[in-house]
Each structure stands twice: as C-alpha cells, then as structure tokens.
C-alpha positions in Angstrom: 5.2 2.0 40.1 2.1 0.1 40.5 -1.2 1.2 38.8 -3.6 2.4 40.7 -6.9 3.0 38.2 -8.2 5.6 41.2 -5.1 8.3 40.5 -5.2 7.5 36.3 -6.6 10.6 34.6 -9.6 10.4 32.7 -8.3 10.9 29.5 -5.6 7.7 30.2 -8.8 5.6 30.8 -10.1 6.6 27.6 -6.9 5.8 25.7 -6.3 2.2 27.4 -10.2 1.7 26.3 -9.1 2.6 22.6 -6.0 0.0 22.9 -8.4 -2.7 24.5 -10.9 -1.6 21.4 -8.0 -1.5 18.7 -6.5 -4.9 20.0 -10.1 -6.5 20.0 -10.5 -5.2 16.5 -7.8 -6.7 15.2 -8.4 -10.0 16.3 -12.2 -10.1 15.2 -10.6 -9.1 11.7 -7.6 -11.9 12.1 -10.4 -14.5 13.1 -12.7 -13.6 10.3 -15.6 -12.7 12.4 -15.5 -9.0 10.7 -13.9 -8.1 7.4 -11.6 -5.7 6.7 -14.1 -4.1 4.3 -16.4 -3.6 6.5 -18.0 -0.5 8.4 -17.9 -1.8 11.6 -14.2 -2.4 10.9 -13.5 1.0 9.9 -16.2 2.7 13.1 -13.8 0.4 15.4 -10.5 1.3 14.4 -11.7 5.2 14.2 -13.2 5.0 17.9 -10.2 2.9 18.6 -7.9 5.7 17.4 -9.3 8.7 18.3 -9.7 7.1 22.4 -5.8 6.8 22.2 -5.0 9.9 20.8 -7.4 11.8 23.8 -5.5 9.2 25.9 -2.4 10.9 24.6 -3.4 14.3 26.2 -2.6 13.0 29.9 0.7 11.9 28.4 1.8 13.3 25.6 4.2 12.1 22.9 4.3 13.1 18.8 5.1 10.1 17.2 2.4 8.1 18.7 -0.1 11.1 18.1 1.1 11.1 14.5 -0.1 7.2 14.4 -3.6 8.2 15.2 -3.7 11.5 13.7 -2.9 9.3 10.7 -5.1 5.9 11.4 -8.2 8.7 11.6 -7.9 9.8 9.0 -7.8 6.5 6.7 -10.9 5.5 8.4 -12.7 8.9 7.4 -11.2 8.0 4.0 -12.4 4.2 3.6 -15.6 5.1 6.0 -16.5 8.1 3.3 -15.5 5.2 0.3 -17.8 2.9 1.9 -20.8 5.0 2.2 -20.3 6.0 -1.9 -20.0 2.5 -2.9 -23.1 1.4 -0.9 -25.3 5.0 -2.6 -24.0 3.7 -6.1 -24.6 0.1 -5.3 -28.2 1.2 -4.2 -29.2 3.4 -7.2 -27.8 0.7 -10.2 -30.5 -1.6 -8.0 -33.2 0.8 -7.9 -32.8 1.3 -4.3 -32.9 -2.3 -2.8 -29.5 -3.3 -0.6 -26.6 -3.8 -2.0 -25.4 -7.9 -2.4 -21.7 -8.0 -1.5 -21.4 -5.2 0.4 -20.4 -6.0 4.2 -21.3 -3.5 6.3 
C-alpha cells in the first residue's frame, strides 16, 4: 500500500516528524556537532519521543509506547540534572555562567 500523506492521520505525521527529529538527533550527537550532555540533546530526544509516542495513538502498539514512555522520562531526569548542575555551577561563581557546562 502506497503512502498517500493526504489520508495519514495527524497524529502519524506528528510521530514520523519525531522519528525524522530522533534520527537527526542522533547523528548531530554521532558527528560531534552536539554533545550528549547537552540540553539541546536532551529538548530533542524528549520532543523526539513524545511526537512518536502521539504518533502511536493513530496506531497503537505497547512495546513501542513503552520505549517512549521510558526515553521521556530519562530526558525529564537528565533535563531536571542539567538545570541543578548549571544553579550550583552558577552560585559557587557568584552568578556568572558556568565554564564547562554545554548547554
């Protein structure tokens, strides 16, 4: 069955955008234009994630739904780490930017 992106639900749209977002994310990372550590990184892979998982809702399946279920929530996790570090980074400097710290 061909596709035919005038009959795809919204919702599929949105979760081939987060696969296009997670594969371009990956290879940014791979190619050492963004770090792993970073905050764009972690933004990315948690847009990237939660696009497939609404992308899921046109087409349902558990296992993959568990993946993204799973993938947000470690980018919550290292998105909350990252904003502590940079506060504590910031107040041992007396406020001025953190050197190190990729965001």
């Amino acid at each position: 069955m061909p596709f035919d992106i005038t009959t795809t639900a919204p919702a599929e749209l949105i979760g081939i955008g987060g696969f296009c977002l997670y594969v371009t994310t990956y290879t940014l990372q791979n190619l050492r234009v963004i770090s792993g550590h970073s905050l764009r990184y972690m933004c990315m892979n948690l847009t990237a994630s939660s696009s497939v998982l609404i992308g899921l809702t046109s087409s349902f399946n558990l296992a993959a739904a568990m993946i993204q279920i799973f993938w947000i929530t470690i980018s919550l996790i290292g998105i909350a780490l990252h904003v502590r570090r940079c506060r504590k980074s910031r107040s041992e400097t007396g406020g001025s930017p953190a050197h190190g710290v990729n965001a």
